[in-house]
C-alpha positions in Angstrom: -37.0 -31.3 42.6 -38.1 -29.2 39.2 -35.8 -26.3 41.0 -32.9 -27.8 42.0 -32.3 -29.7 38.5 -33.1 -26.2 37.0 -30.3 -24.7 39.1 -27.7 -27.4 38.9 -27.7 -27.4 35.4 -27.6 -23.3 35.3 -24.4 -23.9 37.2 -23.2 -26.2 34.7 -23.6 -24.1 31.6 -22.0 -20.7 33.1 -18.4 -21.6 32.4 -19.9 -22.7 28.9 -21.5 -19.3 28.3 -18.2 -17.8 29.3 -16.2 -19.7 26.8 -18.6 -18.7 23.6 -18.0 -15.0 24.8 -14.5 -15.2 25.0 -14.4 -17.6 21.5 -16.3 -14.5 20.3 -14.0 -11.8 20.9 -10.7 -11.5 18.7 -8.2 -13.8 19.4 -4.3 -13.5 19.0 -4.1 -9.7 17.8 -0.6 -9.2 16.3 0.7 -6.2 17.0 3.2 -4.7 16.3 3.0 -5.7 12.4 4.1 -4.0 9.2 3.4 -5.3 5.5 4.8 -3.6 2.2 4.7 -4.5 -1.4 7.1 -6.3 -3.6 11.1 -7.3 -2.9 11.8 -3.9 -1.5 9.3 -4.2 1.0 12.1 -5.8 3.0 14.9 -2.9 3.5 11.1 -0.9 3.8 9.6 -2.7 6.7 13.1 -3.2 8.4 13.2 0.7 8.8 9.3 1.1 9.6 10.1 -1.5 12.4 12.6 0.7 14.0 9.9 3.1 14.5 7.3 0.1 15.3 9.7 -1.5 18.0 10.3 0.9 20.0 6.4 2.1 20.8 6.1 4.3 17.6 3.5 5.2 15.8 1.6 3.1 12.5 1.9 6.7 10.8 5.5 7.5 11.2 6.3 3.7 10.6 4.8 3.8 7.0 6.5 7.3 6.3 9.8 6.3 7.8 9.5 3.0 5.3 8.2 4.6 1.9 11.4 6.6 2.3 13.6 3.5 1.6 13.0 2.9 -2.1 12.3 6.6 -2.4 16.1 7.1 -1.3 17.7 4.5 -3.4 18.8 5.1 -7.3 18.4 2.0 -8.2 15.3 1.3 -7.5 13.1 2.3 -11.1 9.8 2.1 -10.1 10.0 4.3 -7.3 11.6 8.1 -6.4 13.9 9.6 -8.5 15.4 6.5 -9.9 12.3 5.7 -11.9 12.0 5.5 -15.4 10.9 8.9 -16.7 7.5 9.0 -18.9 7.8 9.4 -22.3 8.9 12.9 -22.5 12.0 12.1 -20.3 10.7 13.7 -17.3 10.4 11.8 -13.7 7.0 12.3 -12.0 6.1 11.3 -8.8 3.2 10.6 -6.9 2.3 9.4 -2.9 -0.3 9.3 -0.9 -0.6 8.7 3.2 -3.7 7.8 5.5 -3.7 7.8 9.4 -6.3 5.7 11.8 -8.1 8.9 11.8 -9.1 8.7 8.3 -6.5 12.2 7.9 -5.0 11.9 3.9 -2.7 14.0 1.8 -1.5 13.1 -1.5 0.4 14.5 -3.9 0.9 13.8 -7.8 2.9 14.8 -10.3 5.5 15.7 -8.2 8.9 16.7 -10.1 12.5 17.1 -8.6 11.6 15.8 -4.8 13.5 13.1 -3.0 10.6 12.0 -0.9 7.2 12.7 -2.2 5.6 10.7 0.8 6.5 13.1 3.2 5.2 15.9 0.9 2.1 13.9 1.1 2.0 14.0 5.1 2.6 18.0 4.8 0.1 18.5 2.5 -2.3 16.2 4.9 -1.1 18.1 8.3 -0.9 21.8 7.2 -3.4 21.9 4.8 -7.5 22.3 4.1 -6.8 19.9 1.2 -6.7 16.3 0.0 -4.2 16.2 -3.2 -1.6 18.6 -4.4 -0.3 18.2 -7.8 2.4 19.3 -10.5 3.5 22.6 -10.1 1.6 23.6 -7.2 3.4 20.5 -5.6 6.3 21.7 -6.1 5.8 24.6 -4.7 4.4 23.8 -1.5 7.3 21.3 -1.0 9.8 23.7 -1.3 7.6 26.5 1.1 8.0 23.5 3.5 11.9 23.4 3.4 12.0 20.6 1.0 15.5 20.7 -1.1 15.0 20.7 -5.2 16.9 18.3 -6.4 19.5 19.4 -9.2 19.0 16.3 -11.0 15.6 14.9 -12.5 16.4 11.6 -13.9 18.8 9.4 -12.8 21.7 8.4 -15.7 20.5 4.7 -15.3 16.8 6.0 -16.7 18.3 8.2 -18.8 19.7 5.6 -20.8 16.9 3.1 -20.8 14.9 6.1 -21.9 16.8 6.6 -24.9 16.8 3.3 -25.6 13.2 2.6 -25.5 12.7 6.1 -27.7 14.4 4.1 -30.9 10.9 1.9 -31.1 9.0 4.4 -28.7 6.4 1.4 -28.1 4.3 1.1 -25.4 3.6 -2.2 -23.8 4.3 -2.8 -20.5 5.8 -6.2 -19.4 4.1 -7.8 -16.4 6.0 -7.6 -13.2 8.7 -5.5 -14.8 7.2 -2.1 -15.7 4.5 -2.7 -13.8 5.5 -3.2 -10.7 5.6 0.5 -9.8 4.9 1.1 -6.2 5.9 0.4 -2.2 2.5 0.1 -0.7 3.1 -0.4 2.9 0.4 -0.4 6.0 1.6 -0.9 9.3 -0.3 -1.9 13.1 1.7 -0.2 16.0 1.1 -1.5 19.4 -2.1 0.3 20.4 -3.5 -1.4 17.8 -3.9 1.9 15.5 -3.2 1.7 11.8 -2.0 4.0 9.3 -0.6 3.0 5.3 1.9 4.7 2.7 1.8 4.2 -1.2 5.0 6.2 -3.1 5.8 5.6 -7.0 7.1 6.9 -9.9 4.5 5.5 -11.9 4.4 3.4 -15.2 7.8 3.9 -17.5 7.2 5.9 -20.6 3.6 7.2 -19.5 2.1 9.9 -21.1 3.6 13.4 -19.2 0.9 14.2 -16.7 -0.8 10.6 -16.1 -1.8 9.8 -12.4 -2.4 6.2 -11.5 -3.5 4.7 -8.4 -1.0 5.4 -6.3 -1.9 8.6 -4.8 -5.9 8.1 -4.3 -7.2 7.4 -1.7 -9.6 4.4 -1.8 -7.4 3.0 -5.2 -3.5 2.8 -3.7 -4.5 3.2 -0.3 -7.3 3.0 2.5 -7.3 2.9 5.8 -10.2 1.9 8.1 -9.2 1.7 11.6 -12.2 -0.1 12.8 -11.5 -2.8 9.5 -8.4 -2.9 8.4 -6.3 -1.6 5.7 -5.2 -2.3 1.9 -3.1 -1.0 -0.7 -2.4 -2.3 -4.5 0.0 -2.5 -6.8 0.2 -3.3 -10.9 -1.7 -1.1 -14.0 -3.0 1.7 -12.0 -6.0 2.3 -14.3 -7.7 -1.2 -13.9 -7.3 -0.4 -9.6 -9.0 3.1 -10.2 -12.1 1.4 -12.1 -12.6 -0.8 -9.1 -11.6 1.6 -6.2 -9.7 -1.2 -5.0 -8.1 -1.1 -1.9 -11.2 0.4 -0.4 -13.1 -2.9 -2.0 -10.6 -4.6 -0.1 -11.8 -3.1 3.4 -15.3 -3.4 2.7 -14.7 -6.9 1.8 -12.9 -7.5 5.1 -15.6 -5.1 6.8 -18.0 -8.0 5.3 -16.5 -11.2 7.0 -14.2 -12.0 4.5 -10.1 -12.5 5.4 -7.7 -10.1 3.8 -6.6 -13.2 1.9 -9.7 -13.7 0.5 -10.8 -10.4 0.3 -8.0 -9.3 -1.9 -8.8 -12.2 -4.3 -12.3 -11.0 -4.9 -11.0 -7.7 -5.8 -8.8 -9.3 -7.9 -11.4 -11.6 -9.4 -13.8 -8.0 -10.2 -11.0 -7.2 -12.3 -10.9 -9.8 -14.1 -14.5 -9.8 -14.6 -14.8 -6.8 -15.4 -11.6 -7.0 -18.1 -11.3 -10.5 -18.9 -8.9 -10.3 -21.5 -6.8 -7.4 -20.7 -6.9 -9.0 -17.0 -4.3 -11.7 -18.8 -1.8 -9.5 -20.1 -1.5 -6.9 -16.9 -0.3 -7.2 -13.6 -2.0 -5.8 -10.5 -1.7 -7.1 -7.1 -3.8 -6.1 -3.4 -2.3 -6.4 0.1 -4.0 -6.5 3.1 -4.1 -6.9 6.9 -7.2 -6.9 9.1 -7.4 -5.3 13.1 -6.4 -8.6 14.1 -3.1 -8.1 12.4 -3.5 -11.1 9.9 -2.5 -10.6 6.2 -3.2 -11.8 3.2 -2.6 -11.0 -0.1 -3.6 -11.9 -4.1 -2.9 -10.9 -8.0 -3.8 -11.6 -11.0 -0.4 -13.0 -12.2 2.5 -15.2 -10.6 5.5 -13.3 -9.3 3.7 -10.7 -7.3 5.8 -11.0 -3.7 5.5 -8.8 -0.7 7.0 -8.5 3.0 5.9 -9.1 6.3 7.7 -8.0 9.6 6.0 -8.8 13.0 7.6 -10.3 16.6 6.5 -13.4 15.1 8.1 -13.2 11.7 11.0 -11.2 11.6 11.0 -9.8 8.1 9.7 -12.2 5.8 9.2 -12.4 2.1 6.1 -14.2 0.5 4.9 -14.8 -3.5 1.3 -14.1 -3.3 -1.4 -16.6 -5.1 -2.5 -15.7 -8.3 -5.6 -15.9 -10.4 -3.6 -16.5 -13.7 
């Protein structure tokens, strides 16, 4: 009698063991999916999800995007159409990161129309991780890149001047500090790959690098994880290595959501009152293809293009 009740009830609770396995495993991966920083994240992901849609890959998606706001003079926080820095002159930096952990970067990039797919050169044909200033330049032009006549657009040019009649230096949240397209995209074998493209912080000092084209600050990639990338005062993202803090926070259990506010919340920690006069934002998205973002003041928005939301914009949560 002892046996039989033994193997009734072992019959009973197989389905049940089958159902915690299967509860176990990911549920409801989202793939295609392609997130990007800020208002032009929209025209950005609608281009990466040309490539997305039609089987491409996460790498060319995030490329194929970046060039958006890279292409278009009126955007001046990003490409050519940025404000200069403080000397008059238009540097850019970019940075891109594949699902097999392969980088290139370049700063300091003068008179190129897309630095991002500089970046991806210097990442493919190269022994090296970053490229910058001059020896950029040159390597973008050995690569059949075109040297543009023009360095500063006549938009710049005059807000330039402008600002040179006070020549004072303090960034307004959300205005000069919204200086990149971050952008991280999930094709659909699941593989990820991320972009991050700027012009940097109007008026800089000639020659400052911020976040943007690092590896583990702008941008990371874990294909295992998930992926990040920032946005906002570049300097405060560096002392944190912040998009990578992102991934290991994911890599930890947490959502990208919450993930990106504890990054956030070391900032502030770690800066308590500068943290209430900057901006700086994280974006994330995990290998289940949820997203989740967080900054440290309102007005931070970003975009989100999947089968499920068709091109989307969103105002992250904020500390402040």
């Amino acid at each position: 009698m002892k046996r039989r009740k033994f193997l009734q009830s072992s019959v009973m609770l197989a389905p049940l063991a089958g159902l915690t396995q299967a509860l176990a495993e990911p549920q409801n991966t989202i793939k295609p999916v392609v997130i990007s920083t800020w208002n032009f994240g929209v025209e950005a992901n609608a281009e990466a999800w040309n490539v997305l849609s039609k089987g491409g890959s996460a790498l060319d998606a995030v490329e194929m995007g970046a060039q958006v706001p890279e292409s278009d003079p009126k955007q001046n926080s990003v490409g050519l159409g940025g404000l200069p820095d403080r000397d008059g002159r238009v540097t850019l930096d970019a940075c891109i990161m594949d699902e097999n952990a392969n980088i290139g970067s370049v700063a300091c990039l003068e008179h190129i129309l897309h630095p991002i797919s500089v970046a991806r050169k210097v990442m493919e044909k190269t022994p090296h991780v970053m490229l910058v200033g001059d020896g950029a330049l040159q390597f973008a032009l050995a690569n059949g890149f075109k040297k543009e006549k023009r360095s500063i657009s006549p938009e710049s040019e005059k807000a330039w001047k402008e600002w040179l009649k006070k020549a004072e230096y303090k960034p307004v949240a959300n205005i000069e500090n919204h200086d990149t397209i971050g952008i991280v995209a999930m094709d659909k074998t699941g593989n990820l790959s991320g972009a991050c493209t700027t012009s940097g912080m109007a008026y800089k000092l000639h020659g400052r690098v911020g976040d943007s084209p690092i590896i583990g600050a702008g941008l990371f990639v874990d294909n295992e994880i998930g992926a990040a990338t920032s946005t906002g005062v570049g300097e405060e993202v560096i002392r944190i290595v912040g998009s990578h803090l992102v991934v290991e926070l994911m890599r930890q259990g947490n959502s990208p959501f919450e993930a990106c506010k504890k990054a956030v919340e070391r900032i502030v920690k770690n800066q308590p009152q500068k943290s209430k006069e900057i901006q700086v934002g994280f974006l994330a998205i995990n290998k289940n293809g949820e997203h989740g973002a967080f900054a440290l003041q309102k007005g931070f928005t970003y975009a989100l293009y999947s089968n499920e939301v068709p091109n989307k914009l969103f105002e992250a949560k904020s500390f402040y």
